[in-house]
C-alpha positions in Angstrom: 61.4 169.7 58.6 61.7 169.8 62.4 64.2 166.6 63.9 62.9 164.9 66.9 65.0 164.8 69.9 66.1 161.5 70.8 66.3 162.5 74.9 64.8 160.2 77.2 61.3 160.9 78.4 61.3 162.6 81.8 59.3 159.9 83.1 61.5 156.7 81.9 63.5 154.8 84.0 67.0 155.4 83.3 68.4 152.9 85.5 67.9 151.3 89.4 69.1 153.8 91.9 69.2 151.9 95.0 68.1 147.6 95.7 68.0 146.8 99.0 65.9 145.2 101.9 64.0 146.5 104.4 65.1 144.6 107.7 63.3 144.3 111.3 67.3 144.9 112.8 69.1 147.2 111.6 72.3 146.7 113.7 72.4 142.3 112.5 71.6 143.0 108.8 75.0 145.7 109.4 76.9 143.4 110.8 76.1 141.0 107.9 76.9 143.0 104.8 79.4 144.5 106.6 81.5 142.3 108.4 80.0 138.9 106.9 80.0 139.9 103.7 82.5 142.1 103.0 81.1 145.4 102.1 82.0 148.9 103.2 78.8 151.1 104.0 79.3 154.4 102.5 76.0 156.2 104.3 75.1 154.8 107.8 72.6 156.4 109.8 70.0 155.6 112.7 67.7 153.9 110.0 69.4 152.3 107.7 72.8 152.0 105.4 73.9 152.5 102.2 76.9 150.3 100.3 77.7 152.4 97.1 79.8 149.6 95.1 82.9 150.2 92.7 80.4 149.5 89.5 78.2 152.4 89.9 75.9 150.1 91.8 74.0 150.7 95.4 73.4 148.2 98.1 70.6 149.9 100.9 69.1 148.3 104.2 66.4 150.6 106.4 64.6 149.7 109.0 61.5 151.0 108.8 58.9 152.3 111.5 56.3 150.0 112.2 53.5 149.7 109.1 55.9 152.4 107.1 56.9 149.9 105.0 56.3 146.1 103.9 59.6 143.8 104.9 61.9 142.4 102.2 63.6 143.3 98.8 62.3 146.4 97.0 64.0 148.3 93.5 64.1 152.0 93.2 63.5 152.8 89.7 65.6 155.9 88.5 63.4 158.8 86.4 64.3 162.6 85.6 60.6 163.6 87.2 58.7 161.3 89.6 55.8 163.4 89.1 55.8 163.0 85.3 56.4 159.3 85.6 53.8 158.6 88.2 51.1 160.3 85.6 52.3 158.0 82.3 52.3 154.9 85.1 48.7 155.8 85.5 48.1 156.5 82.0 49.0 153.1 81.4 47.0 151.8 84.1 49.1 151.3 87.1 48.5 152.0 90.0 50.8 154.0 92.2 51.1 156.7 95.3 51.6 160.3 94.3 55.3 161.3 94.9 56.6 162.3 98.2 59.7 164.4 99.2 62.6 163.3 101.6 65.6 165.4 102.1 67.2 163.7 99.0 64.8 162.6 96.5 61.1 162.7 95.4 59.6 159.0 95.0 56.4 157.3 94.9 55.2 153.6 95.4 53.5 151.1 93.5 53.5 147.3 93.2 53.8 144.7 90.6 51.1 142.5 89.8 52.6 139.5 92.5 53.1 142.3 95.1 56.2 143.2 95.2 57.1 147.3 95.4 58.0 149.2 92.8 59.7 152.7 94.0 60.1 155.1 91.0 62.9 157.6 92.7 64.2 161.0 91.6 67.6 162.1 93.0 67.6 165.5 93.7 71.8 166.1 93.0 74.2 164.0 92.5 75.5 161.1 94.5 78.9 162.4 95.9 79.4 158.9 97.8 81.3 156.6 95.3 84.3 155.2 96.6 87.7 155.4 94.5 90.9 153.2 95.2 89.2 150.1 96.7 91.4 147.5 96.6 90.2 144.3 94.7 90.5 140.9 95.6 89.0 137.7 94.3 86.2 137.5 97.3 85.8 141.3 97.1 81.7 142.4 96.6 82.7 144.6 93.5 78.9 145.5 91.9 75.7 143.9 91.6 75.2 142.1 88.6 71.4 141.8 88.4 68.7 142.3 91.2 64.9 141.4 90.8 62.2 139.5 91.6 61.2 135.9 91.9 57.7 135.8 90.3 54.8 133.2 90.3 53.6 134.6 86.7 56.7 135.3 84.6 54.5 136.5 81.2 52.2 139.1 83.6 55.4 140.6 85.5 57.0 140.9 82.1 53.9 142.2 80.4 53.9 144.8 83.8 57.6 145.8 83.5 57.5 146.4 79.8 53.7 147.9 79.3 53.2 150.1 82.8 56.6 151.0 83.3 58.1 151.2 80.1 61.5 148.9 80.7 62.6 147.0 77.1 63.1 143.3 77.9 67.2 142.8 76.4 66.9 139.2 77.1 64.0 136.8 77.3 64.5 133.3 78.4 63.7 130.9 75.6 60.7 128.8 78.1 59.3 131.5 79.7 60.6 131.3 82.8 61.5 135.0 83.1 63.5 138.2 81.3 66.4 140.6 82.3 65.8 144.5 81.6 69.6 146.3 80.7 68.9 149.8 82.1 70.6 153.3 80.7 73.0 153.3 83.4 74.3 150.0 83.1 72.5 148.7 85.9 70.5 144.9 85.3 66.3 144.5 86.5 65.0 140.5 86.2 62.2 138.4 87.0 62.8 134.9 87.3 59.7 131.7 87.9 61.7 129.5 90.3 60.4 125.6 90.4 59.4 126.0 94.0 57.1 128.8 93.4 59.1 130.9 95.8 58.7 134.5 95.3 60.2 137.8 96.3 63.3 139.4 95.9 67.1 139.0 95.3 70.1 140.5 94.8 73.4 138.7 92.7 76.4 140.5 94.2 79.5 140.4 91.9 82.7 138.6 92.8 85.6 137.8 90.6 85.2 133.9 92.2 82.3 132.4 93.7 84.6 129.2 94.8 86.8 131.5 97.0 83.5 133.6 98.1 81.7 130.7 98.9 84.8 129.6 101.1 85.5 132.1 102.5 81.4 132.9 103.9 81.5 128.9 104.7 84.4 129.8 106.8 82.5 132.8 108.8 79.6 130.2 109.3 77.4 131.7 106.5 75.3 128.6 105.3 75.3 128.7 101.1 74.4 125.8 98.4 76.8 124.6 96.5 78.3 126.4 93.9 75.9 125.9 90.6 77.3 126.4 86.9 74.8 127.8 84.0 76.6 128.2 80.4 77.2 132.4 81.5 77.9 132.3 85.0 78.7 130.6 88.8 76.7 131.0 91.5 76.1 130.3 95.5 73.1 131.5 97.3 72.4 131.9 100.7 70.2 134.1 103.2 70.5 136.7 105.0 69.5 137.5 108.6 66.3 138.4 107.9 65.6 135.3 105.3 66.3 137.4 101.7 67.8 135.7 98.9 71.6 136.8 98.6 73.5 135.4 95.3 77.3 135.5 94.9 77.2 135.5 91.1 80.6 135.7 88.7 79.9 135.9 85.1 81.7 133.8 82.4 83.9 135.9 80.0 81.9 136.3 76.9 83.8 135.3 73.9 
């Protein structure tokens, strides 16, 4: 009797490699995550930067040339063979570009049904840029906790994120109004109907307290709502330069 490996399928998502905006200036959107915000770019180049958090996480911003790229919040989707996942996305009736090489990875691009881009993204080694020994205060940008998109039709994006490309909803909200995918590598995709109808993107970086982040941003002139309570976490939102959603979010101790 032959056993059946359990290995994930070259073409699942394992986890979200990179969230991040695409911005129309590069050096103001720096200056904000950087010096606003708190966090240290680990990769900074004429295009763009990448913030490679303490959790395992990464931050990116690129400026793209003009028409390369849509503005705003886009995922890259983590998968062992871009060219194996691109042919089970159409299998399953997505549709998406056929995968393109950079110096560091192989990706291709697609969009959910509201729009928004989906990158699927393989690494080609290792990511040699996390930092170690960064000291930790209660304001310090530690992770990101969940990042995702606000959606006009919660039910069709889940149905997309599930069906096309293959994510397993870990947590459904009770009326509807969205779901949160737990990836492999610990990393947190959701979709989210907002009462307003707004859509696009966000990002929930983690603090260990929104009251003294929220301060603290207040005091550098950074405009943020109050901070809001649900039963599992705190939260203050705000945008940045370019008008994407940022969320300092600090999760409630379970138990």
């Amino acid at each position: 009797m032959s056993v059946q490996s359990t290995a994930p399928a070259a073409s699942a998502v394992a986890g979200t490699d990179l969230a991040g905006v695409t911005v129309r200036d590069l050096p103001k959107a720096l200056a904000f995550y950087r010096d606003t915000l708190g966090m240290q770019p680990s990769v900074v180049s004429e295009r763009g930067a990448e913030f490679h958090l303490p959790d395992g996480t990464t931050f990116g911003i690129w400026q793209p040339e003009d028409g390369e790229f849509a503005l705003g919040f886009s995922a890259m989707f983590a998968v062992g063979d871009a060219a194996e996942s691109t042919k089970t996305i159409r299998q399953r009736g997505g549709e998406i570009s056929d995968p393109f090489e950079s110096p560091v990875c192989y990706m291709a691009l697609s969009k959910d049904p509201e729009g928004n881009p989906v990158i699927v993204h393989q690494k080609k080694s290792k990511d040699e840029h996390r930092p170690a020994g960064q000291a930790r205060t209660l304001t310090t940008i530690h992770g990101i906790d969940l990042a995702g998109y606000m959606v006009s039709d919660p039910q069709g994006a889940i149905a997309y994120y599930r069906d096309v490309l293959g994510l397993t909803p870990t947590d459904i909200d009770e009326d509807g109004r969205g779901a949160e995918f737990e990836l492999a590598d610990g990393s947190t995709f959701g979709v989210w109907m907002m009462p307003d109808k707004r859509q696009g993107g966000f990002v929930m970086f983690a603090v260990d307290s929104v009251r003294a982040k929220a301060a603290e941003l207040r005091s550098r002139g950074v405009e943020l709502s109050d901070v809001i309570e649900t039963p599992n976490c705190l939260m203050a939102f705000g945008p940045d330069p370019e008008g994407n959603a940022v969320i300092i979010h600090q999760r409630k101790a379970h138990g």
